[in-house]
C-alpha positions in Angstrom: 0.0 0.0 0.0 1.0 3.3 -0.7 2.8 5.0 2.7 0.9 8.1 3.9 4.1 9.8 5.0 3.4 12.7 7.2 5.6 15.7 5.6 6.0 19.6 5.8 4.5 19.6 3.2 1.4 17.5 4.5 1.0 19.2 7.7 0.4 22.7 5.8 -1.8 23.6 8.9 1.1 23.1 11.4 3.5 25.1 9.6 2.9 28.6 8.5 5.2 32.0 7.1 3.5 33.6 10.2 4.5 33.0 13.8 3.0 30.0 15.1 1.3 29.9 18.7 3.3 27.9 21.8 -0.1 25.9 22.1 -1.9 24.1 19.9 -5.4 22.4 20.0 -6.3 18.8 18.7 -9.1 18.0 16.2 -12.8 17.3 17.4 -13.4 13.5 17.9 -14.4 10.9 20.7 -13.0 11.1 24.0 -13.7 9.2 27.2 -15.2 5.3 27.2 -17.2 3.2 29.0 -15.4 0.2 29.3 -15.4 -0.5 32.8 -18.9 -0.1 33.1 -20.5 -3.5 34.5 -23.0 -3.9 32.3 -20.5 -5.1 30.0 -18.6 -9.0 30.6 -14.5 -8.5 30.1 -12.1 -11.5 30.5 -8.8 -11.8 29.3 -7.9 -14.3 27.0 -5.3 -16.5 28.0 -1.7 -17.8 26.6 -2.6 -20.4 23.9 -5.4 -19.2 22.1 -6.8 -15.9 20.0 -10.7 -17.2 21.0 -12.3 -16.9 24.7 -15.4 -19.1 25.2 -18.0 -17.3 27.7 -20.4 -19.7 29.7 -23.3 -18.7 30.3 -25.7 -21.0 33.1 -29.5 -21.3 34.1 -28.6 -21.3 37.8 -29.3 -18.6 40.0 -33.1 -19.4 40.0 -33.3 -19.6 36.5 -35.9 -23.2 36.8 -38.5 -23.7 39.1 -38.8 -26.5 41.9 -41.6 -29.1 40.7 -44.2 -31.4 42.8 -42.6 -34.5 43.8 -44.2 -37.6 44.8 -43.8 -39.3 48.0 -41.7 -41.9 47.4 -40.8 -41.2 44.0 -37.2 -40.1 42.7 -37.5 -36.8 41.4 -37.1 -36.3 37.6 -33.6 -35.2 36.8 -33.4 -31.0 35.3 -31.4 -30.4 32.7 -29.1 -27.5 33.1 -29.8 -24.7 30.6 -26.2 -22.6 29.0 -25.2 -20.7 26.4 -21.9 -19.2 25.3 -20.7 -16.3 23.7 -17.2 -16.6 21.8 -14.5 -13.5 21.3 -12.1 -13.4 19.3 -8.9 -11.5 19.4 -7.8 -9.9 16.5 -4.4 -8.1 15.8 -5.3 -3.7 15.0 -3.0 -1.1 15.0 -1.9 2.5 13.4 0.9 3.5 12.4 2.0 7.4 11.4 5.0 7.8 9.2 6.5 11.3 10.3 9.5 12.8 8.9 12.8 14.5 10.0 12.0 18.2 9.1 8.1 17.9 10.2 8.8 17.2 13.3 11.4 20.1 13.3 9.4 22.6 11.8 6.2 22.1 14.2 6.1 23.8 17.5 8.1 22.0 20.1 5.7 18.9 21.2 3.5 19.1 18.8 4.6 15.7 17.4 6.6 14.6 20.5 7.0 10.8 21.1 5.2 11.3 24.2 2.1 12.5 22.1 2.1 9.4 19.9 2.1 7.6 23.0 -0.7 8.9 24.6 -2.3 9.0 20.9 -1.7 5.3 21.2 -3.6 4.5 24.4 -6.9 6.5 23.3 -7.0 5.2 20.5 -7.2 1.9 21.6 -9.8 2.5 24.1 -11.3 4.3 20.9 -11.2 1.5 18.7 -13.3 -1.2 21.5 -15.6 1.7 21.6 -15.9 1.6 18.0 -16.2 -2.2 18.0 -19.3 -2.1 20.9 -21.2 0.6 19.1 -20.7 -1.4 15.5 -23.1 -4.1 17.9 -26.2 -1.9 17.9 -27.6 -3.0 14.3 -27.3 -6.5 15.5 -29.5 -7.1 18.0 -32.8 -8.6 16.6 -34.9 -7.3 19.2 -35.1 -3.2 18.1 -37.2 -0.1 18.7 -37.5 1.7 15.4 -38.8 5.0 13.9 -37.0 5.5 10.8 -36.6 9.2 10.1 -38.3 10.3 13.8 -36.3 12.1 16.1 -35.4 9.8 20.0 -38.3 10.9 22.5 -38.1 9.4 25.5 -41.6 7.3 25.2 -39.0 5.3 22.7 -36.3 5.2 25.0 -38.5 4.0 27.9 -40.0 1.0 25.2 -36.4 0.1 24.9 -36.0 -0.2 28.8 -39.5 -2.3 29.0 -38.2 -4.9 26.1 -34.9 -5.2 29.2 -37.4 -5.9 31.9 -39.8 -7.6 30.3 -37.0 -10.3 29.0 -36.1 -10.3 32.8 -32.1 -8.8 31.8 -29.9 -8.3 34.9 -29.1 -4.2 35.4 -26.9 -2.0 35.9 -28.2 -1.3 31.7 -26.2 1.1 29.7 -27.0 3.4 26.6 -24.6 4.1 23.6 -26.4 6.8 21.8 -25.2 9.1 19.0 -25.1 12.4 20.1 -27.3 13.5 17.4 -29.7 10.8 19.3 -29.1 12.5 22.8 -29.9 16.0 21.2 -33.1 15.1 20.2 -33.7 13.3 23.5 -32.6 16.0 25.4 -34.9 18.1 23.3 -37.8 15.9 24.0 -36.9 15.7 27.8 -37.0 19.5 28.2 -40.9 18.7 28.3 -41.4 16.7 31.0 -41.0 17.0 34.6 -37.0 16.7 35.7 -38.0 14.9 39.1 -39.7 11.6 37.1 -36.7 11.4 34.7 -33.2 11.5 36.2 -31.4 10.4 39.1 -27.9 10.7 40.3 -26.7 7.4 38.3 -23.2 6.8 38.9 -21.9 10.6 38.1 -18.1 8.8 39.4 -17.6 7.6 36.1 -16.7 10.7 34.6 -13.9 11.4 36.8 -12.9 7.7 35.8 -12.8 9.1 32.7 -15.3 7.9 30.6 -16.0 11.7 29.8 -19.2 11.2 27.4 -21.2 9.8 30.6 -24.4 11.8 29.8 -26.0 10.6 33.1 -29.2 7.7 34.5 -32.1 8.5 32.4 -34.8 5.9 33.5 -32.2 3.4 35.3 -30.0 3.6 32.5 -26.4 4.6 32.7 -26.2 6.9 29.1 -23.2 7.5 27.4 -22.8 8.9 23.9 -20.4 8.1 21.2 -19.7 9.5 17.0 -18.9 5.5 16.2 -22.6 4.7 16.7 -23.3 3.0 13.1 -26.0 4.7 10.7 -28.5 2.4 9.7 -31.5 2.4 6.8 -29.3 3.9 4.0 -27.7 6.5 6.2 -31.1 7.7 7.4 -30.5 7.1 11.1 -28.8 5.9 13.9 -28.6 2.4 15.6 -27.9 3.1 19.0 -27.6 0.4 21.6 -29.0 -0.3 25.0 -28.1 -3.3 27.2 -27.7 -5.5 30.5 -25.3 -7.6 31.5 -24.7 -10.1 29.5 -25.2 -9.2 26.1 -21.8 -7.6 25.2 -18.8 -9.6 26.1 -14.9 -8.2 25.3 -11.6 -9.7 25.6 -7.9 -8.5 25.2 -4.4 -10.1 25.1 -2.2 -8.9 27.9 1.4 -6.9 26.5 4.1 -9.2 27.5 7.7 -7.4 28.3 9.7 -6.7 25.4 13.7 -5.8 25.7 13.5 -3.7 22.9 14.4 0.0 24.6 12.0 1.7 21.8 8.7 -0.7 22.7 6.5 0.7 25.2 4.3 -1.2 27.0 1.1 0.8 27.9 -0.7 -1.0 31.2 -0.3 -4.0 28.9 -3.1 -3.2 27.4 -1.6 -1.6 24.0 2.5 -1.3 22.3 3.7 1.1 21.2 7.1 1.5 19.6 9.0 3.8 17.8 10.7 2.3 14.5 13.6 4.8 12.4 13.3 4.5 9.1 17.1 6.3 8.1 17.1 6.4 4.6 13.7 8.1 4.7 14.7 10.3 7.6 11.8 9.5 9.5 10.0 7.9 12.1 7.2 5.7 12.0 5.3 5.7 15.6 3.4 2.4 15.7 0.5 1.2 18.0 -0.6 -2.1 18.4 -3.1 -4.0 20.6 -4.9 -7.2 20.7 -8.3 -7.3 21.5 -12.3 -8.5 20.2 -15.6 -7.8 20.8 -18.8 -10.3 21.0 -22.8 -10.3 21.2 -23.2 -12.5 23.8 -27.4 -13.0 25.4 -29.2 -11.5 22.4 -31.8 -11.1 24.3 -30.1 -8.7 26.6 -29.4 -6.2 23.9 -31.8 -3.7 22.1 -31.2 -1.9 18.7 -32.6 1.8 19.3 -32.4 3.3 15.6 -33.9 6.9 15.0 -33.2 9.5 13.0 -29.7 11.1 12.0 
């Protein structure tokens, strides 16, 4: 493929005649996650295998106690499962950044310790993507093609949860195009009978699109919400526990002075290219996302 090598040329924004600023600002685009939420199942997948098999048993109450007869042996119960399998898949990005760029951009701009960080988000960024890409695949849905969210369609989504008796804490991926014309339709009704405090400490964990609880449901939003019905709408997501499972490889050590290990949960390295005079700032993580209890999912598509 051909290499998108990042220039002086290229970065004609970075690099002016005039007198660039000390500071400089990053692009619009997705910050914070959810992925520590509980409604969603993570397990790492172990040394000696890219799949992770999820059991999932009828215990807990799940069958009732039957009339015996005195004297009788009781009829043996059969034990009802499911399983939901992840697989981990190889992603990463790689920037290809020359010699001058990085010499003609304000100091940091295009620091290794930049990339770095660049590396970790994007990560997070990437599961995030991979979640959201679920909420077209559920084949329980609320739909109103071309209508605008209200919150009589949010609530519908909830009942189809409780009705299919789905364990809580649930969780909402809307796009924010979605929560606008929520919040819209919310500005109508009484504050008291929609919201409570949900759990307003996951912001400062950092999942910074944490919208609030709207009806028992933890909100968050997201841009990598899929568009469904020709690009007409949105297919945002709401769940329990059980119904999205994600897995990762843990980062082993590496000797290699230019590989860093990021919570080993992502790499990132630094590889020199000398006879381009340029770096190439590489990010790599191991990781998959799953459907697991269909059931516990709903597709909530509305307009775009």
């Amino acid at each position: 493929p051909t290499m998108a090598i990042n220039t002086s040329s290229s970065l004609v924004d970075a690099m002016t005649a005039e007198v660039m600023a000390a500071e400089y600002e990053m692009l619009l685009g997705a910050q914070g996650d959810f992925l520590q939420h509980p409604a969603l199942i993570y397990k790492q997948c172990p040394a000696g295998s890219t799949t992770l098999k999820i059991p999932y048993l009828g215990l807990g109450g799940h069958d009732l106690l039957t009339a015996g007869t005195e004297g009788s042996e009781l009829a043996a119960t059969t034990i009802q499962d499911d399983s939901a399998t992840v697989t981990v898949a190889w992603y990463g990005k790689r920037y290809a950044v020359t010699e001058i760029a990085r010499m003609s951009t304000p100091a940091g701009m295009l620091s290794p310790e930049l990339f770095a960080l660049d590396a970790a988000k994007s990560r997070a960024q990437t599961l995030v993507s991979l979640i959201a890409a679920l909420g077209s695949g559920f084949s329980q849905s609320v739909e109103t093609s071309g209508v605008n969210l209200t919150f009589a369609k949010f609530r519908e989504a909830v009942d189809v949860l409780t009705v299919n008796q789905v364990k809580g804490p649930y969780l909402a991926v809307l796009h924010d195009q979605q929560w606008a014309d929520l919040g819209a339709d919310l500005g109508n009704l009484p504050r008291a009978a929609i919201e409570d405090p949900g759990v307003r400490g996951a912001v400062v964990a950092g999942m910074g699109t944490y919208k609030g609880r709207l009806f028992g449901v933890d909100v968050f939003t997201s841009p990598h919400i899929p568009t469904a019905n020709a690009g007409a709408d949105r297919a945002g997501i709401i769940f329990g526990r059980g119904a999205v499972c994600w897995s990762d490889k843990e980062i082993l050590p590496d000797a290699n002075p230019n590989i860093v290990n990021l919570g080993g949960r992502a790499k990132f390295e630094i590889e020199r290219k000398g006879s381009f005079d340029m770096n190439n700032y590489i990010t790599h993580a191991y990781m998959g996302v799953s459907e697991g209890l269909d059931a516990a999912g709903v597709s909530l598509i509305t307009d775009a």
